[in-house]
C-alpha positions as CSV (number, residue, x, y, z in Angstrom):
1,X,0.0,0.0,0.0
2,X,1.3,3.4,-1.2
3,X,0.8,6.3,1.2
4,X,0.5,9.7,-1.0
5,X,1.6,13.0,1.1
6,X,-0.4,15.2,1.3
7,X,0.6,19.1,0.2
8,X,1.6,21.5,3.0
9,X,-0.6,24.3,2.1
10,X,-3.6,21.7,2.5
11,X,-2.3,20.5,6.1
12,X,-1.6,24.4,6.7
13,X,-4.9,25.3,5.9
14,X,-7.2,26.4,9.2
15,X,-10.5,25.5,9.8
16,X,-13.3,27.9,8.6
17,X,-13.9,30.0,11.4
18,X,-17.4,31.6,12.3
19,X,-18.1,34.5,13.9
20,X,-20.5,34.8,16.9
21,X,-23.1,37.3,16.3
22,X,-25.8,36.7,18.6
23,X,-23.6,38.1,22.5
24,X,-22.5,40.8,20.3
25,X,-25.7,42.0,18.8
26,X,-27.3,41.5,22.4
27,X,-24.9,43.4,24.2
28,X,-25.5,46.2,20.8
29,X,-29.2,46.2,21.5
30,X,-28.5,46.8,25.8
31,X,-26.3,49.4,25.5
32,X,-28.4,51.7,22.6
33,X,-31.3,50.8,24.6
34,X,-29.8,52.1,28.1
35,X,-28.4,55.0,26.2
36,X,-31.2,55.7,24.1
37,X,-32.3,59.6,25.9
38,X,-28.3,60.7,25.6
39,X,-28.2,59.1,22.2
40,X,-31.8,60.8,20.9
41,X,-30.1,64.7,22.3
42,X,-26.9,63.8,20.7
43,X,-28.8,63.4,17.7
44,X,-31.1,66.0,17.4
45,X,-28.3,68.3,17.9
46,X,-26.3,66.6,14.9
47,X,-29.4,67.6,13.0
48,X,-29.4,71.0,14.2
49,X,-25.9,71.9,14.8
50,X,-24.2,72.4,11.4
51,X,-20.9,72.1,13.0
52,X,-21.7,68.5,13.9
53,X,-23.5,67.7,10.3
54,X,-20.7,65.0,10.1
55,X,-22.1,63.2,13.4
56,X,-24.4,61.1,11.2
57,X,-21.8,59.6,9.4
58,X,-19.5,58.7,12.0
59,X,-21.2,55.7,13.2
60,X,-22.1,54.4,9.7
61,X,-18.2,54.9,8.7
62,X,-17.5,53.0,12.0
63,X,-19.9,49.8,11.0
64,X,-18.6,49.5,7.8
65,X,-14.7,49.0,9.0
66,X,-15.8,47.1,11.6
67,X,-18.1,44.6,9.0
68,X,-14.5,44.6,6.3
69,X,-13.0,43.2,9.6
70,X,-15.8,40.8,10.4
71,X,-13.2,37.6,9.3
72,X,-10.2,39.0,11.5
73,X,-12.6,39.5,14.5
74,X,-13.9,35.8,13.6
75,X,-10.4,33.8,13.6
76,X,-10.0,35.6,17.2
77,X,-11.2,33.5,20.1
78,X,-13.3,35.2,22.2
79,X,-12.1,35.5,25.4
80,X,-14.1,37.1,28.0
81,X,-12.5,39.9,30.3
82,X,-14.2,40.6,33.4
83,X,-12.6,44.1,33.7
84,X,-15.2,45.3,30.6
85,X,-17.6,44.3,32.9
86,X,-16.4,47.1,35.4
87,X,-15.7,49.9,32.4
88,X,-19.6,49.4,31.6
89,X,-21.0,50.0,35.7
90,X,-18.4,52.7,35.3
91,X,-19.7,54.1,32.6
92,X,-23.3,53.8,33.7
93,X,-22.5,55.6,37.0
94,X,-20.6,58.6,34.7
95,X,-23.8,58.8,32.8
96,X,-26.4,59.1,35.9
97,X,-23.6,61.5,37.6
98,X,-23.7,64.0,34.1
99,X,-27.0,63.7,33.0
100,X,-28.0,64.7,36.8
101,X,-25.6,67.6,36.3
102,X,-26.6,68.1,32.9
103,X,-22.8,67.7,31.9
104,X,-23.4,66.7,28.2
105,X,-19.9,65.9,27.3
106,X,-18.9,63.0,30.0
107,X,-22.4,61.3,29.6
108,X,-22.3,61.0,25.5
109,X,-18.6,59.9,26.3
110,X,-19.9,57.3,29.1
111,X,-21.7,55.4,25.9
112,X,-18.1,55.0,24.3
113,X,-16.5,53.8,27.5
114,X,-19.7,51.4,27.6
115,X,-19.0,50.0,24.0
116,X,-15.5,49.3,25.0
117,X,-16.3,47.6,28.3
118,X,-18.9,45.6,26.5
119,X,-16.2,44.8,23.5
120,X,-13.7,43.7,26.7
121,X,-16.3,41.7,28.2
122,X,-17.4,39.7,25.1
123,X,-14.0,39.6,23.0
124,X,-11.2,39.9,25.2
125,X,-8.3,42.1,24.6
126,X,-7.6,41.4,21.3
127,X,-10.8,42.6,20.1
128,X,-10.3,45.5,21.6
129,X,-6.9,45.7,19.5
130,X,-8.8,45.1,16.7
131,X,-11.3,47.5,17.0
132,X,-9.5,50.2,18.2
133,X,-9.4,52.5,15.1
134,X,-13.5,52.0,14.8
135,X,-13.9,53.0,18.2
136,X,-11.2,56.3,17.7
137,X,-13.9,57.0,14.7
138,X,-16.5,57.4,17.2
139,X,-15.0,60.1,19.3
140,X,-16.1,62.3,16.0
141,X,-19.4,61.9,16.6
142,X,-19.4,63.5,20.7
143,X,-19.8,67.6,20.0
144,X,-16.8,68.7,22.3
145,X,-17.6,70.9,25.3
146,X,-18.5,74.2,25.3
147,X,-16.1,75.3,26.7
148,X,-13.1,74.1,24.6
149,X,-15.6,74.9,22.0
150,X,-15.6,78.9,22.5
151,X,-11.9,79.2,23.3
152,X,-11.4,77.3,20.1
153,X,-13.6,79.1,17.6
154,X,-12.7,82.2,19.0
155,X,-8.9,81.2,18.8
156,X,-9.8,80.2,14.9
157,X,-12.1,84.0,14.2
158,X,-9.0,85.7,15.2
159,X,-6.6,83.4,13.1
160,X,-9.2,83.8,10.1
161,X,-9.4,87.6,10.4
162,X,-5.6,87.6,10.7
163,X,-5.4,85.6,7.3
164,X,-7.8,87.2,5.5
165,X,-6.5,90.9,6.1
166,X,-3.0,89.4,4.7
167,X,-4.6,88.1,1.6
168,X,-6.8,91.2,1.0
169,X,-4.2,93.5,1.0
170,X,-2.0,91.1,-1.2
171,X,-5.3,92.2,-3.7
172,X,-4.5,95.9,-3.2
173,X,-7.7,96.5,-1.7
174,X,-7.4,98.9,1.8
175,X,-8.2,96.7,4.8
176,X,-7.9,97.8,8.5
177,X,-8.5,95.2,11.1
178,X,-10.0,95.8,14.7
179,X,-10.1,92.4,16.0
180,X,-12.6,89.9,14.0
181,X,-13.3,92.9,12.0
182,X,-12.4,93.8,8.7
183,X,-12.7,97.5,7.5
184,X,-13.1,98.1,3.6
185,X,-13.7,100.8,2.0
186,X,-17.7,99.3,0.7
187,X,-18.1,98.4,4.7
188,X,-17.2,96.2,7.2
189,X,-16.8,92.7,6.9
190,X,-17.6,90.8,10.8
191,X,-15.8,87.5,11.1
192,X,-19.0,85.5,13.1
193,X,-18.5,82.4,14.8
194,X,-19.7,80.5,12.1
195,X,-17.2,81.9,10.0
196,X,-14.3,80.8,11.9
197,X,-13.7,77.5,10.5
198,X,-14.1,75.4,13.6
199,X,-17.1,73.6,11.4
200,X,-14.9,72.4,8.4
201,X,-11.8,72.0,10.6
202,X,-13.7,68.8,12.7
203,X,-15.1,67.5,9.7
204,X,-12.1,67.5,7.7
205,X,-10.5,65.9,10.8
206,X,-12.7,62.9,10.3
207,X,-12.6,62.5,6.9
208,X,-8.9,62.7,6.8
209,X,-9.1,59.8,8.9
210,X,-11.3,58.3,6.6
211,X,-9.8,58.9,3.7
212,X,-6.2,57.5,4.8
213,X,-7.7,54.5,6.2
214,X,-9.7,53.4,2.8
215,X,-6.9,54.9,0.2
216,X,-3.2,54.0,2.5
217,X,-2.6,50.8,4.9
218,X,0.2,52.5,6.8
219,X,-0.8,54.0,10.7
220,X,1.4,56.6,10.9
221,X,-0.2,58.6,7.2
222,X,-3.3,58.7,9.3
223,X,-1.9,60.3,12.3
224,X,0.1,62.7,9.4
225,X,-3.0,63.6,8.0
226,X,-4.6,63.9,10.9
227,X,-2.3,66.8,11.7
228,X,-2.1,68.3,8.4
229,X,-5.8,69.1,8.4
230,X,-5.2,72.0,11.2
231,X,-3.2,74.1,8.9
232,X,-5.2,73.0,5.8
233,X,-8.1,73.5,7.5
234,X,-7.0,77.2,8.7
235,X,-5.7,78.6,5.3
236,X,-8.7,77.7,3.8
237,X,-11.0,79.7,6.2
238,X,-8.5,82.6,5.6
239,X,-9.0,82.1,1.9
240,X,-12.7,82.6,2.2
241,X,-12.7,85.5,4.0
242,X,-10.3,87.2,1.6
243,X,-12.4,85.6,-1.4
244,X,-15.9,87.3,0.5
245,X,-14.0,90.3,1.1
246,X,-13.0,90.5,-3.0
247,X,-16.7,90.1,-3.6
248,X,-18.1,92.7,-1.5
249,X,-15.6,95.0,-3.1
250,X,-17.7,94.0,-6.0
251,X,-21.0,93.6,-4.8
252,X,-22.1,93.5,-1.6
253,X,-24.6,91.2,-2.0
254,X,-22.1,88.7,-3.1
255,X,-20.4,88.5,0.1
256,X,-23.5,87.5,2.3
257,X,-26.3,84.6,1.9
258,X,-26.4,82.1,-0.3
259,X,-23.6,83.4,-2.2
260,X,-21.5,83.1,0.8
261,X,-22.7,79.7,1.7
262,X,-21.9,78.9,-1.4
263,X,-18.5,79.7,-1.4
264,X,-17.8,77.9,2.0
265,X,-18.8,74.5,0.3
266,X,-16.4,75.4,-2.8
267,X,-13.5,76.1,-0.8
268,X,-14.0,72.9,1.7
269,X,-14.0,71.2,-1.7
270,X,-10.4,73.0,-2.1
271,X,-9.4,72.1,1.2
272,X,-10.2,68.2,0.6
273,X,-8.2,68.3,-2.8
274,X,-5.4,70.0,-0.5
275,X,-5.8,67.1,1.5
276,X,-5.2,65.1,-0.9
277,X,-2.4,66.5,-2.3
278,X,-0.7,66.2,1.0
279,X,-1.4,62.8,0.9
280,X,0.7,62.2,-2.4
281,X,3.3,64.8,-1.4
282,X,3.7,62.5,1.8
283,X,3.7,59.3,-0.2
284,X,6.2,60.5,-2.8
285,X,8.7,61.9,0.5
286,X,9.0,58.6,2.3
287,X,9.1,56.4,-0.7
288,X,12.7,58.4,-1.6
289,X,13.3,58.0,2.2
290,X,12.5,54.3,2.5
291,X,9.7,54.1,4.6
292,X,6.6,51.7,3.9
């Protein structure tokens, strides 16, 4: 009797694996149940706030990594880690504590420490590991206190008004700046909160995130990007000011309403294709330098 071998890639090959759905869609349903009143506000003020338009998508991004990931979550053992378990009562007590001192911030943020605890609990470590850029996503979604929120926007008015009487007196039109105001000779031109950028600096935040996680494998271009978005993010709010204060030298009209909507969507588009550019730029650098 002859014996055949058999191949080594058929004896390395590991049994199909299949992932366990039903704790992890349990423990899903328990927590956005339990969290369902901070949840509803959060999202209302998504829907409201049009600095936190992107909220809606943060999640969705978020459940589609996590779903491209659903075969290297299922060849990890699930391993349960009683110290999730104590991140979710933790959590639970953060959330009664805020919501009773109508602290928005730390109870929206008490759901994320919940979905970690719960990931802990079921998966172990390693999902935890696994899921870690997901659960960075999510941060994106919390509006961030008011308080940062005000020194940071007016930080960002000043920085725009700064910018923008640079670039209008580049155009050899007569500027004179008090503050977040801009004097020209058809008027004045008031840098208001909602002009100072704060809006497209978080959401080009996130989807610099995005974008290096779908278009580059390597951690540290995320992180780059990440960072590159700030500046990015500040010359282009400079830009538009000095582009609305070129059109009210024209027309007044065109520097206020729809017009001046307008142009903030056109020059977030700029400020994406600057992000991209970056990206390449980056690329192109560490390939001469070696790095992968």
């Amino acid at each position: 009797m002859v014996s055949v071998p058999v191949a080594p890639s058929a004896q390395a090959t590991p049994p199909a694996t299949t992932l366990r759905w039903q704790p992890i869609v349990w423990f899903g349903a328990l927590l956005v149940l339990c969290y369902a009143p901070i949840l509803y506000r959060m999202g209302l003020q998504w829907a409201n706030d049009e600095n936190m338009g992107h909220g809606f998508f943060v999640p969705i991004v978020a459940g589609i990594i996590v779903w491209q990931r659903r075969h290297r979550l299922a060849a990890i053992p699930l391993r349960t880690n009683r110290w999730g378990l104590v991140l979710v009562v933790w959590a639970a007590v953060q959330a009664i504590i805020a919501t009773l001192g109508a602290e928005l911030f730390t109870a929206r943020l008490a759901f994320l420490i919940a979905v970690v605890g719960a990931i802990l609990y079921v998966g172990g470590t390693a999902w935890v590991r696994a899921l870690a850029f997901p659960l960075l996503l999510l941060l994106f979604m919390i509006p961030i206190p008011a308080i940062i929120y005000a020194q940071l926007t007016l930080k960002l008015q000043m920085l725009a008004s700064q910018l923008g009487e640079l670039l209008i007196g580049w155009m050899g039109i007569p500027v004179l700046r008090a503050g977040n105001t801009l004097q020209l000779p058809n008027g004045t031109l008031d840098i208001a909160e909602a002009c100072s950028g704060i809006r497209s600096l978080l959401s080009l935040a996130f989807l610099s995130l995005v974008y290096a996680y779908f278009m580059d494998k390597r951690v540290w271009m995320r992180f780059a990007l990440l960072i590159a978005t700030v500046p990015i993010a500040i010359g282009a709010n400079g830009v538009r000011v000095a582009i609305t204060g070129l059109l009210y030298q024209i027309n007044t009209e065109l520097g206020q309403g729809v017009y001046h909507e307008t142009e903030g969507y056109i020059v977030f588009i700029v400020a994406l294709v600057a992000l991209i550019i970056t990206h390449r730029v980056l690329s192109l650098v560490a390939k001469r330098a070696g790095r992968h």
